[in-house]
N, C-alpha and C positions, 0 to 999 in steps of 0.2 A: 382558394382563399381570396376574399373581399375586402379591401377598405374601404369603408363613404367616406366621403367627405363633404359634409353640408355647407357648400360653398353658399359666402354672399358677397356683395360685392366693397371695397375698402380693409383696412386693414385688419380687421378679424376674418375675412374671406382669404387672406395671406396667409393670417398665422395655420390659421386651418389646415391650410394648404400645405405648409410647410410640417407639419405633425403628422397630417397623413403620409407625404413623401416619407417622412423617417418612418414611422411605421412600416410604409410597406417597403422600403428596402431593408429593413429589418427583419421581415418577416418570409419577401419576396412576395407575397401579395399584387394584385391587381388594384387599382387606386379606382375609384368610382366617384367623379367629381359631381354632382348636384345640386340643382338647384330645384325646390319645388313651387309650383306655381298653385295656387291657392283656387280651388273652382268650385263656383255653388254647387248643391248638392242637386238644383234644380236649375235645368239649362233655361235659360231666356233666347227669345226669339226679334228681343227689342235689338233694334242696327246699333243703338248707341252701345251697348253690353257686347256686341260681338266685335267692334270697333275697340271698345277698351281694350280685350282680350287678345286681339292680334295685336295690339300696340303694345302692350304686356309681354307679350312673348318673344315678339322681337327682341325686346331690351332685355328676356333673360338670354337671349341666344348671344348678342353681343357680350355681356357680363361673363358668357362661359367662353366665348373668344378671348377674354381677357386672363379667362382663368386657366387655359389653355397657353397661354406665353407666361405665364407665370410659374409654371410645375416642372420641375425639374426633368429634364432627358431622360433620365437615366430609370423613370420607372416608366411602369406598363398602365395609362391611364387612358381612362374613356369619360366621357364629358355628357349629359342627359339632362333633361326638364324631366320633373314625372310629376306629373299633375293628382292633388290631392285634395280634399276639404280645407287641410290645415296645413304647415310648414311639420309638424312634429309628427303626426299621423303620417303624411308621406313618407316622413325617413325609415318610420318604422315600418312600413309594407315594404319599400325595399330592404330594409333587412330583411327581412322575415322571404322574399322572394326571392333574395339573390343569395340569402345565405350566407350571410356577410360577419364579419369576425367581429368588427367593431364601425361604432359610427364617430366619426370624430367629428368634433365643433369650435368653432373660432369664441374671443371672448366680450365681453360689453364691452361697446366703447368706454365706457366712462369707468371700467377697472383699473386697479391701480398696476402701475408698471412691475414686470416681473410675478405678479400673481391671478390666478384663477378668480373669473369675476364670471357668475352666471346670469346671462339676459333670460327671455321669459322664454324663449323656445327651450335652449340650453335645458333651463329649470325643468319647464315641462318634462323632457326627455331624461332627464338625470333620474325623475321618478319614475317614469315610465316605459324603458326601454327593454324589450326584452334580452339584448346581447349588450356587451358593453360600452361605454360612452369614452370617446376618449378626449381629452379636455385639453384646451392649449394655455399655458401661460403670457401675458399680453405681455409682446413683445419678443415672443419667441424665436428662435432663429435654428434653422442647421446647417451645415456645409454638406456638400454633396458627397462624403466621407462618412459623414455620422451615421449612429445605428445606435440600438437601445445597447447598453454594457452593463445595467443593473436594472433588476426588476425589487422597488422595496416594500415590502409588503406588511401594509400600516397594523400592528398587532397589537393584540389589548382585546380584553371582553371575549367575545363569542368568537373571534378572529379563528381562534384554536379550533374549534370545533365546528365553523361552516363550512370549511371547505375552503377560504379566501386562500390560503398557504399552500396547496394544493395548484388552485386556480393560477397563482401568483408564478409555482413554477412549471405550468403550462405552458404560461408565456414566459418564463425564460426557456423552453426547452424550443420554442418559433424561432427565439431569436439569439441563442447563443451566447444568454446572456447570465453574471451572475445572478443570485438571488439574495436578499437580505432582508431580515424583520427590522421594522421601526418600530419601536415606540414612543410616546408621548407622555412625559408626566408636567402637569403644570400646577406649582406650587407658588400660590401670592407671596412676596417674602417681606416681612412685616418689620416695622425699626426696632423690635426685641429681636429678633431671629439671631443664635449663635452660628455663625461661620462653621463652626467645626463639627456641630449636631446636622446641620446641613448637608456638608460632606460624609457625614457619617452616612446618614436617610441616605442621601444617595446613590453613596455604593451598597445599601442594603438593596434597594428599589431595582437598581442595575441586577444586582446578582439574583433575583426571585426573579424578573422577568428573563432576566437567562437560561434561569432554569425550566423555567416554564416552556418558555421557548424550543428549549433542547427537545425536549416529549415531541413538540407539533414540527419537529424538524423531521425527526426519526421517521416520519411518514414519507417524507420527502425523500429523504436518502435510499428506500426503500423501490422507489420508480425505478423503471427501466434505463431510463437514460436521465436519470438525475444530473441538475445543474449545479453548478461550484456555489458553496455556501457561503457567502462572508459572514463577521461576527455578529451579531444582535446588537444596532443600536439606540440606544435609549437615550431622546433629546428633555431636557429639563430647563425651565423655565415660568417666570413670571405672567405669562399667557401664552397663548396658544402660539403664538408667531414665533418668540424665544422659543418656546422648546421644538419646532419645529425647524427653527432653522440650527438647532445645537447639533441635529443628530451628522452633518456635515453633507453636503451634497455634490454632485461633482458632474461635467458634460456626459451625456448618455444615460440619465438617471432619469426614474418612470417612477412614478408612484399609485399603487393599485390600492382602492380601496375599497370595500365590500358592504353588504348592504347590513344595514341592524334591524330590521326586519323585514320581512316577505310583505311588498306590496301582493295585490292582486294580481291574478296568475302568474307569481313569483316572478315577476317584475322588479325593478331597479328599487329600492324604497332609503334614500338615507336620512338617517335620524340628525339631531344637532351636535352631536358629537363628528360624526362623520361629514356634515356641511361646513364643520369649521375648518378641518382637515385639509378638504379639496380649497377653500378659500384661501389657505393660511400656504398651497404647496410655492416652492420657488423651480419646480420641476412639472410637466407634463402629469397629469393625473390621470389613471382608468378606473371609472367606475363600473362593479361587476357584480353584475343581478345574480342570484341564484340561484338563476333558472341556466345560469350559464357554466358553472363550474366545475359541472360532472364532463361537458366538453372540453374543457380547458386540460383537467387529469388526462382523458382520453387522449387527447394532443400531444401530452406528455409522455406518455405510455410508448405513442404509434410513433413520435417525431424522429426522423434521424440525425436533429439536430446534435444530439449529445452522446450519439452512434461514437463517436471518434477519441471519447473523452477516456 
């Protein structure tokens, strides 16, 4: 097992750093720190262009010196340039070379504290990745103790039927972790709105996605080494932020989210529904292409993690 970690240098190269460590001691994974160096597709012979280039290089080697005192002991990490046309196409050929579980990324600088902010690599890759994206919230932190304890898995729409719930406890079955369905319902609440019609909807709303819910459990229960279930919860609010942050969230909580429909070669592809999600989380987010899910069950299947349960 593989973690990237698309290191850069300042404090989204931190947070990164710090998501992958959790990761891969959650997972026990291998950590693969990177940096990709950007190179024509056409070499030049001019002294100034080979001059830049070693001067470039240098400074990624120091930056990964840096990222190299920065990463926790306690995992198993290797540190790499690997040279590519682009920052986003390289991450993706080492995944695809190393066979790597997931690629995690740091966030914009200019995101708001506590939440998932995507710069243009991020972006690029959140579309385009064929294994999952794992995302940090800016300003994230873990102690050398932490590990994932819930995996929630954002449910609603097609959630049921791709596979994400499946996928979701995949990766609780890496990391030993519970599983639990989120939902979202966000309802504008207007100066007529009765109070008590409100609360009414809303334990209606609760109780059909619970039930709903129950059907796309049943699959899960069914795995070999099935992970511990928490109840379905359903956050409700005025936008997206309220009902996301209703549904209660707590240290070692991951938020997985899936795609709303198949980019090309089933690829990463998320709709505005599911970019509002990863914006709005106050927890690490994984984004998971559908090219990756039928791996994730397998995981789940083969894992000994849930051997003991």
């Amino acid at each position: 097992m593989t973690t990237i970690v698309a290191y850069q240098p300042g404090v989204a190269g931190l947070e990164a750093l710090r998501l992958g460590a959790f990761i891969a001691r959650s997972t026990g994974s291998r950590l693969l720190v990177t940096m990709v160096m950007e190179t024509p597709s056409a070499p030049s012979v001019a002294r100034v262009d080979f001059q830049y280039t070693s001067l470039l290089r240098q400074q990624l080697v120091a930056e990964l010196e840096e990222a190299k005192r920065d990463t926790p002991s306690d995992v198993d990490a290797e540190f790499r340039i690997h040279d590519a046309r682009s920052i986003p196409s390289g991450l993706v050929e080492l995944a695809e070379t190393e066979a790597a579980d997931v690629i995690v990324v740091g966030n914009s600088s200019h995101g708001v504290l506590g939440r998932v902010s995507l710069g243009s690599v991020t972006n690029h890759l959140v579309h385009s990745s064929p294994v999952p994206i794992a995302l940090a919230p800016r300003g994230f932190r873990a102690d050398a103790d932490d590990r994932v304890r819930r995996v929630n898995a954002a449910y609603g729409g097609l959630a049921g039927t791709s596979g994400l719930i499946l996928a979701a406890a995949g990766i609780c079955s890496e990391t030993s972790a519970e599983l639990r369905l989120t939902s979202f319902s966000v309802q504008p609440r207007s100066i007529t709105t009765d109070i008590i019609a409100e609360d009414e909807l809303r334990t209606r709303v609760t109780a059909d996605v619970r039930d709903n819910a129950a059907q796309a459990l049943a699959g899960v229960r069914e795995l070999p080494h099935a992970p511990r279930i928490a109840e379905t919860a359903v956050g409700f609010g005025e936008d997206w932020a309220d009902a996301i942050e209703h549904v209660g969230w707590d240290d070692g909580d991951v938020l997985v989210v899936g795609s709303s429909d198949m980019g090309a070669g089933r690829r990463v592809f998320l709709g505005s529904t599911g970019m509002r999600i990863v914006h709005e989380s106050p927890v690490p987010v994984v984004v998971v292409p559908g090219n990756a899910v039928q791996h994730l069950v397998e995981r789940a299947e083969e894992s000994r993690a849930g051997a003991g349960r």
